[in-house]
C-alpha positions in Angstrom: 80.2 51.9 95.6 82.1 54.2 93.1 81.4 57.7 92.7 82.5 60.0 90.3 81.3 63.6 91.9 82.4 66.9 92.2 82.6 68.2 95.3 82.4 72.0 95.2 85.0 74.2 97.3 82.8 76.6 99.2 84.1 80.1 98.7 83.2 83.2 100.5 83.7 84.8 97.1 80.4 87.1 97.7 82.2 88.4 100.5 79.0 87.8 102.6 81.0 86.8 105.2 83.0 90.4 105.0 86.7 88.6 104.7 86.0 85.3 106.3 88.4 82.9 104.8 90.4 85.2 103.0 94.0 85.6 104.2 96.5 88.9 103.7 100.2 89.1 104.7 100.4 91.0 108.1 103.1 93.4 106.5 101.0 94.4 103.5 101.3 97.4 101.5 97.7 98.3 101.2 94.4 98.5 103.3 91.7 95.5 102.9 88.3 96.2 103.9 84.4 94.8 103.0 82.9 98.1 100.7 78.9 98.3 101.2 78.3 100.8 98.9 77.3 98.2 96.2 80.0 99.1 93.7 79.7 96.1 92.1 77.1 93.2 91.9 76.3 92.5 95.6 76.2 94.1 98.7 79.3 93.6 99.6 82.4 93.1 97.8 86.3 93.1 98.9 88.2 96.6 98.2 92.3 97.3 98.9 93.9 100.0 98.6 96.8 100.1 97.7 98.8 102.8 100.2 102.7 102.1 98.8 103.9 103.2 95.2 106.9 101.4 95.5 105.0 97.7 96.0 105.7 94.8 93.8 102.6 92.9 93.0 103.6 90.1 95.9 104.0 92.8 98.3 99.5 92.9 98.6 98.3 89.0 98.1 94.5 88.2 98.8 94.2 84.4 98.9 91.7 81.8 99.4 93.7 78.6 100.5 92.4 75.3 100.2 93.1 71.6 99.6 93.1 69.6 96.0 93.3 66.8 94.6 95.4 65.7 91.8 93.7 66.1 88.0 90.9 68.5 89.4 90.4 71.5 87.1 88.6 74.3 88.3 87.1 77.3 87.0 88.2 80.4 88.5 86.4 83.7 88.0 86.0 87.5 89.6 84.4 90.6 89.0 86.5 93.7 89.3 86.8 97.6 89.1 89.4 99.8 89.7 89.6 103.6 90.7 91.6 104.0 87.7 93.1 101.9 84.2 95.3 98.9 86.1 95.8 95.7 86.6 96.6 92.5 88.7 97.7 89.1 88.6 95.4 86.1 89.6 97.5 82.9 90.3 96.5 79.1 91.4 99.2 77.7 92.5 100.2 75.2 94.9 101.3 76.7 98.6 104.7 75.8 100.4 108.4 74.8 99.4 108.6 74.0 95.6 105.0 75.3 94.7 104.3 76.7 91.3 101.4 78.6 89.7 99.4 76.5 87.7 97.4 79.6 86.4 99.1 83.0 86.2 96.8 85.8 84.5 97.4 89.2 84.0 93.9 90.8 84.6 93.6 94.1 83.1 91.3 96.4 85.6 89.4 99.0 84.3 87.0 101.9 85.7 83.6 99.7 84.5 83.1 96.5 86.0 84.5 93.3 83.8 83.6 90.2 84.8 86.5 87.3 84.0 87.0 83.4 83.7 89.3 80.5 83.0 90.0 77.1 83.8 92.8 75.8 85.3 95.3 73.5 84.2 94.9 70.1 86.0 96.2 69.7 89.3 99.6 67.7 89.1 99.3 66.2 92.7 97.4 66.2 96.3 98.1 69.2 98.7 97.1 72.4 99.5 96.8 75.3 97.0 95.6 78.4 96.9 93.5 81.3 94.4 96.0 84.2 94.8 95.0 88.4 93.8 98.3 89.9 93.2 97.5 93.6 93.9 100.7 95.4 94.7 103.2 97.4 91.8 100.5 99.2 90.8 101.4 102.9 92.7 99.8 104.7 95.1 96.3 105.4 95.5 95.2 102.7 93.8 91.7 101.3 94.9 90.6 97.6 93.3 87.3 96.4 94.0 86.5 92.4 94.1 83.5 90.4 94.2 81.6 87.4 92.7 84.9 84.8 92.9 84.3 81.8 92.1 86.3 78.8 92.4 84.1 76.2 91.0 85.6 71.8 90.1 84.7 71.2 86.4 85.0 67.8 84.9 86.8 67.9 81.2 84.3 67.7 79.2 82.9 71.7 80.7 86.2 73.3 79.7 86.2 76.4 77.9 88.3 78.7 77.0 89.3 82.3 78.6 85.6 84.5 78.5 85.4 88.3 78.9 82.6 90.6 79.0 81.9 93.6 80.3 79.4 94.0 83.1 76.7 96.7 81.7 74.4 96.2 84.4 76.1 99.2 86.1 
């Protein structure tokens, strides 16, 4: 029997599972920690801080890795606050030799909470890929808060276009 279902990526985009999924490079310019303090929408969301002002944004990556399948589109979307006016890049983009961004946003950051989303491009083949924060380049003392990812299949017919609103809930 044919099926034609989403299947949805689970994400630990809440962060209730502190960092559980979420890889770092080992030599990264910046500290990654769970903040409790409810900065932003839940309990807990993902803060780094940046700790090198000479960091290029590849130098601090936060990534969720995980497998797709050629043609899926997905919706991809954060809320974020920084300790001061900055920015980041989010990427999809397909992980090892050859692999390309599919998305690449420049997310302006500032000191009130703005929630974000797109859709991806389709996916051009089978493998493993990844939803990639590029933090670094943005000097020293730089804090980013991140919470409510999501990283959510939508058939064609759901696509929208780039939405941003601020969060005034806080």
């Amino acid at each position: 029997m044919w099926c034609n279902c989403l299947f949805f990526i689970f994400i630990n985009g809440g962060f209730d599972d502190n960092l559980g999924g979420w890889k770092t490079p080992a030599n990264a310019d910046a500290t990654v920690s769970i903040d409790t303090t409810g900065k932003l929408t839940g309990s807990k969301s993902a803060y780094v801080a940046i700790t090198n002002a000479g960091a290029e944004s590849a130098d601090m990556i936060l990534s969720w890795p995980f497998p797709g399948k050629k043609g899926e589109r997905f919706e991809v979307g954060m809320t974020a606050v920084a300790t001061k006016q900055s920015g980041y890049y989010l990427r999809l983009e397909q992980v090892g030799p050859g692999g390309k961004p599919l998305m690449d946003e420049e997310i302006r950051v500032e000191t009130n909470p703005k929630q974000t989303q797109f859709v991806s491009a389709p996916l051009p083949e089978d493998g493993q890929y990844r939803l990639a924060f590029y933090l670094g380049g943005h000097g020293e003392r730089t804090g980013f808060w991140i919470d409510d990812v999501v990283l959510n299949p939508v058939q064609n017919e759901q696509v929208t276009t780039e939405k941003e609103k601020s969060n005034t809930n806080r």
